[in-house]
N, C-alpha and C positions, 0 to 999 in steps of 0.2 A: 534329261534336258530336252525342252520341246526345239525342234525344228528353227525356228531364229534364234535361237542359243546356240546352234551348232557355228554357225555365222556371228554370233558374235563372241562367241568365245575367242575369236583370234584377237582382239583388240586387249593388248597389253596396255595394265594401268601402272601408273606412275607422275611423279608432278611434273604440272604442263609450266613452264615457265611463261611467266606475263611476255605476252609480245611489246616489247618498246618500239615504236614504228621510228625512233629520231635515231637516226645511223651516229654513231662517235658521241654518246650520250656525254661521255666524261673527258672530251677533248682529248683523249689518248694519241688518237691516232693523226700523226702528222704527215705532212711531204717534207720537211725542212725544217730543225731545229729554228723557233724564232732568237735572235737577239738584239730585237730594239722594238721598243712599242709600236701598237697598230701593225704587228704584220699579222695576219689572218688571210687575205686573199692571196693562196699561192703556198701557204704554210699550214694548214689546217685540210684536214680531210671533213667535205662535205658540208661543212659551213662556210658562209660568206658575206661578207658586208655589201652594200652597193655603194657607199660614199662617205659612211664616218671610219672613226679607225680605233673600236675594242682594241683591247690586248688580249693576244696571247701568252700563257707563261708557261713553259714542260719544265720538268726534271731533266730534260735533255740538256737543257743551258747551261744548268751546275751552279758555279757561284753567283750568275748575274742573274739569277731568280731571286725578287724580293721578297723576304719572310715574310712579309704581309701581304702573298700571293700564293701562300702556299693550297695546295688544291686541296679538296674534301676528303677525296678518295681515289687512287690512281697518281697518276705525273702530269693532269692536265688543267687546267683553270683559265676560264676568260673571266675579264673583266670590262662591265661597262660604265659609262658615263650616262646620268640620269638628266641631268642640266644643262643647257645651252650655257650661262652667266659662265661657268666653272671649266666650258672646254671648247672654248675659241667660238661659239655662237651658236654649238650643233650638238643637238644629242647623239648615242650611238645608240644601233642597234646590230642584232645577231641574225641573218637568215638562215633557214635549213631545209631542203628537200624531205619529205617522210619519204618513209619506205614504202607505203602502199597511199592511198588516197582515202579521204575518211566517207564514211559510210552515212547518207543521210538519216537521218533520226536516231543515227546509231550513239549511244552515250561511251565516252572516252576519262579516264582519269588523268591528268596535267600532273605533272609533281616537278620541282627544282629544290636546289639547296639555296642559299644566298646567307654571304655575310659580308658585312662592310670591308672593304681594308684597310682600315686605320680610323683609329679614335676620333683623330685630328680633323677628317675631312666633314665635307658637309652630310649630311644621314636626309633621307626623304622616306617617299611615303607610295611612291606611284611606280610600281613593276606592273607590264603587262605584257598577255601575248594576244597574238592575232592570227587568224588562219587564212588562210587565200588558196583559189582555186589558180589563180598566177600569179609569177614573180611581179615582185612590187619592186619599182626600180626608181621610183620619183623622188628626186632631188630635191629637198624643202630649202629655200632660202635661207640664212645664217642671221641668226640675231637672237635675243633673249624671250621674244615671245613669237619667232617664225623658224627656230630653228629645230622642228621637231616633225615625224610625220602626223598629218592629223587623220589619223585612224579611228576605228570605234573598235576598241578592243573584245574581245572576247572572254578572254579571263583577267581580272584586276586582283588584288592583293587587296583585301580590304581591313589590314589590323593595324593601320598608322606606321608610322616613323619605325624604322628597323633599327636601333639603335647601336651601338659596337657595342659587343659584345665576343666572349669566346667559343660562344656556341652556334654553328650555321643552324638557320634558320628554313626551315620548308615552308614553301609555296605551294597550295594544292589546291584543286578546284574541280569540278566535273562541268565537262563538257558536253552539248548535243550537235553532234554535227550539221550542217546547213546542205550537204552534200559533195561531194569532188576535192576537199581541197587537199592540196598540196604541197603547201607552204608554209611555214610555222618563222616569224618574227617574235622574238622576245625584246624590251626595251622599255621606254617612258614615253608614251603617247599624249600626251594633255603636253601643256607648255607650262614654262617655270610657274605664270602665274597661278598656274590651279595645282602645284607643286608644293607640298606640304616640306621647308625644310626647317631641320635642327643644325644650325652656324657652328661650325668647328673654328677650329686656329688657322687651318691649312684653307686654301683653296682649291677645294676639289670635293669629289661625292661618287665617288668610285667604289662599285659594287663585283663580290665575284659572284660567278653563278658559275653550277658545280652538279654533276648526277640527273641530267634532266629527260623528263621520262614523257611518251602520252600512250597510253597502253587502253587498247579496247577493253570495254568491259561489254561480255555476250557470250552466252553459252553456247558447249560446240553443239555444230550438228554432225549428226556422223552416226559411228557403231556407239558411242558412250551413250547416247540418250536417244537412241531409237526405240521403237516401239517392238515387243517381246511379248518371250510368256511367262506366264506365271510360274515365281521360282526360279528365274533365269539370274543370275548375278550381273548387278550393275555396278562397273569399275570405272569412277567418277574421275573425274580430273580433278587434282590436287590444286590450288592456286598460293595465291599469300595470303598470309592474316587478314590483311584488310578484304577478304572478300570468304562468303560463307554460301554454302549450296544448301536450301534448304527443301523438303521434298513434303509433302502436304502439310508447312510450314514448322518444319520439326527440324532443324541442322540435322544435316548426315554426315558422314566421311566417306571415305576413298571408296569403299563394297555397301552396297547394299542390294537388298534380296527380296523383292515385290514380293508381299506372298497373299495378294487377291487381285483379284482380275478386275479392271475397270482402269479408269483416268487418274493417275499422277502428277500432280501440279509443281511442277520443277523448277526452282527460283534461284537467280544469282541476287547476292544481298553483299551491297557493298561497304564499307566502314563510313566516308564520307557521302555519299551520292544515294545510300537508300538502295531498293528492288529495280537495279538494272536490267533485267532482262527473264525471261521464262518463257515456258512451252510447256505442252502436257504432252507426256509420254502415256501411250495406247496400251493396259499388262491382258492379256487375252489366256485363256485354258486351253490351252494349243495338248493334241495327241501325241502319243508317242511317238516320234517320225519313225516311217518306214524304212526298215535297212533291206536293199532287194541282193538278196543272194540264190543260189539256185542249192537246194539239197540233192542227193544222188544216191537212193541206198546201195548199198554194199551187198546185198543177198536177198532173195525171193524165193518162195518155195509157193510152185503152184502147183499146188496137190489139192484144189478143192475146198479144202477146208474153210474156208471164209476168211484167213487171214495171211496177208502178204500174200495173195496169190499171185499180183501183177506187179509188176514194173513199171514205176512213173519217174519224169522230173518236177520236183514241190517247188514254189517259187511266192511270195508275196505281191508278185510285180508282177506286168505284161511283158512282153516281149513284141519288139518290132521284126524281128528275127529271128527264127529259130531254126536246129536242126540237130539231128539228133541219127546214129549210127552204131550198130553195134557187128562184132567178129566173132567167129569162132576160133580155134587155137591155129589151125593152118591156114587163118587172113581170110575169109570168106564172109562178105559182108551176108550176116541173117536177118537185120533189121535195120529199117530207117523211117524217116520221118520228119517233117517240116511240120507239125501241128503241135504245139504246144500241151493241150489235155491228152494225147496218147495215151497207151496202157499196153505191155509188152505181157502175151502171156506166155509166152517160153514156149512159141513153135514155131516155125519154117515151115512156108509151103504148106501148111495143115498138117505137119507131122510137129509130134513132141521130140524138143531137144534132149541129148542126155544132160545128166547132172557136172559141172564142172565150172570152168572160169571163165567169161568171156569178157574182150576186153572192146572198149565204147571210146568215141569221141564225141562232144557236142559243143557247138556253134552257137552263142547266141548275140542280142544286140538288146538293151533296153531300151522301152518305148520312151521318147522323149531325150535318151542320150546317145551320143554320137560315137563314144568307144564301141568297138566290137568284142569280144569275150570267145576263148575254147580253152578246152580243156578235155585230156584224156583221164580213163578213167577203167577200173573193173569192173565186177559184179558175179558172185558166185550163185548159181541157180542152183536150188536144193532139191532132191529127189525121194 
């Protein structure tokens, strides 16, 4: 393993879950069971209206939940009004804080569920959202063609009339963000007259919406897709179906294992939105990294002969420190030394030692690291 493999071996793979940035995606979480239409401000966690009045519906209520509110998935379901004609002169709409602020140029995935509630009511054609970098808090006047905000949406719905049906319906779209915002409005922007509707029996056009998501789409930075060596195992992040990591445009999965050196073209490729985002990953022929330890033989025989005659410490590495000592059996120190290249030839004073065991401690510090290092130690001089 080269030297940034060692470093990134600690990064544990496994799947990344999509970041949803819309807190209480599925209406779950409440302050107060609602039980009468339009409570939302006061009953709902983290959504809010500023002047129309959605419904709230939980599981929490029990029997005064009407079956044709029942939610997608979870205990929770709002539902809005698309039309001024159909709901006293005013459209509704849903505010919501994100979780973090969207990222300029950065591309985002939208998703909702939606299905009408009831056959009966009127069906249209016009769901939008909008993003703001501030809360939108403007009051529009009540009537059939003023009671709506006049916004420029951001995402529209463009496949006609949502018809009833038993099947909810998904809203998706890809987003580029403008930068900073913060704010996410879902509702019916245009006024009834650019309001595509299909007349029911009932008077009304009451939609639920259910599971709603905007999840960044951008690959991480970090230990996953940093730059290595050749050989080094790359443990990808896992996402959803609708998105595919592909690496000099070849789909890969979760491990993959560079095996040449040079630039890796790194792509997120997403089901609706196309090649969201990429970066080249640097794969380099990195050496074998250095492990610095100190060896110590155990026994020297200086008798001449050309081999083992002396006594050293072997080391790969420098030292910023060193120091080095040795004893004979009644504690008399017969050797020392602070110089790293030394060479012990087995005498004192200019007299040869005899043959036996003497015991050593040595001191040292690597250059460039801050730990200190000792350790005692033997060595039997042969005769």
């Amino acid at each position: 393993m080269g030297a940034l493999g060692f470093l990134l071996a600690i990064y544990t793979p496994g799947p990344l879950p999509a970041q949803n940035l819309i807190p209480n995606p599925g209406f779950e979480e409440i302050w107060k069971c609602p039980t009468a239409g339009g409570q939302i401000n006061g009953y709902l966690k983290n959504w809010f209206t500023t002047f129309s009045t959605p419904d709230l519906y939980h599981q929490c209520a029990g029997l005064w939940m009407p079956l044709w509110s029942e939610p997608r998935s979870g205990n929770g379901v709002v539902t809005i009004s698309n039309l001024s004609s159909t709901n006293g002169g005013l459209h509704e709409y849903m505010h919501v804080k994100l979780r973090n602020s969207l990222v300029k140029d950065s591309l985002y995935h939208f998703s909702a569920w939606l299905r009408p509630c009831s056959d009966r009511f009127y069906h249209t054609d016009q769901f939008h959202v909008v993003f703001s970098d501030t809360l939108v808090s403007f009051v529009p006047l009540p009537g059939p063609q003023a009671g709506y905000l006049p916004l420029t949406p951001d995402i529209k719905w463009q496949s006609g009339i949502i018809p009833w049906g038993e099947e909810w319906i998904l809203f998706e779209d890809c987003y580029r963000a403008r930068g900073n915002e913060q704010y996410m409005i879902i509702g019916n922007f245009s006024p009834d007259a650019l309001t595509t509707i299909d007349t029911g029996t009932l008077l009304g056009d009451v939609y639920r919406w259910d599971d709603i998501a905007i999840v960044p789409l951008s690959l991480p930075r970090g230990p996953a897709l940093a730059d290595r060596c050749e050989g080094d195992t790359m443990w990808l992040p896992v996402y959803s179906e609708d998105i595919t990591i592909t690496i000099d445009g070849t789909p890969v999965s979760e491990k993959y294992i560079p095996e040449r050196a040079g630039s890796l073209d790194v792509r997120m490729v997403h089901r609706l939105c196309g090649i969201v985002d990429s970066l080249q990953v640097q794969i380099s022929e990195c050496p074998e990294p250095v492990i610095c330890d100190v060896f110590l033989p155990t026994a020297f025989s200086p008798n001449n002969d050309g081999n083992n005659d002396e006594w050293q410490v072997h080391t790969p590495c420098s030292f910023s420190y060193f120091k080095v000592a040795l004893f004979d059996r009644w504690g008399e120190q017969i050797f020392s030394t602070s110089h790293p290249d030394f060479s012990w030839d087995g005498t004192f004073r200019g007299q040869l030692m005899p043959g036996g065991v003497y015991a050593g401690y040595i001191q040292y510090q690597w250059e460039g690291i801050g730990q200190g290092f000792s350790q005692t130690f033997h060595i039997h001089l042969l005769r």
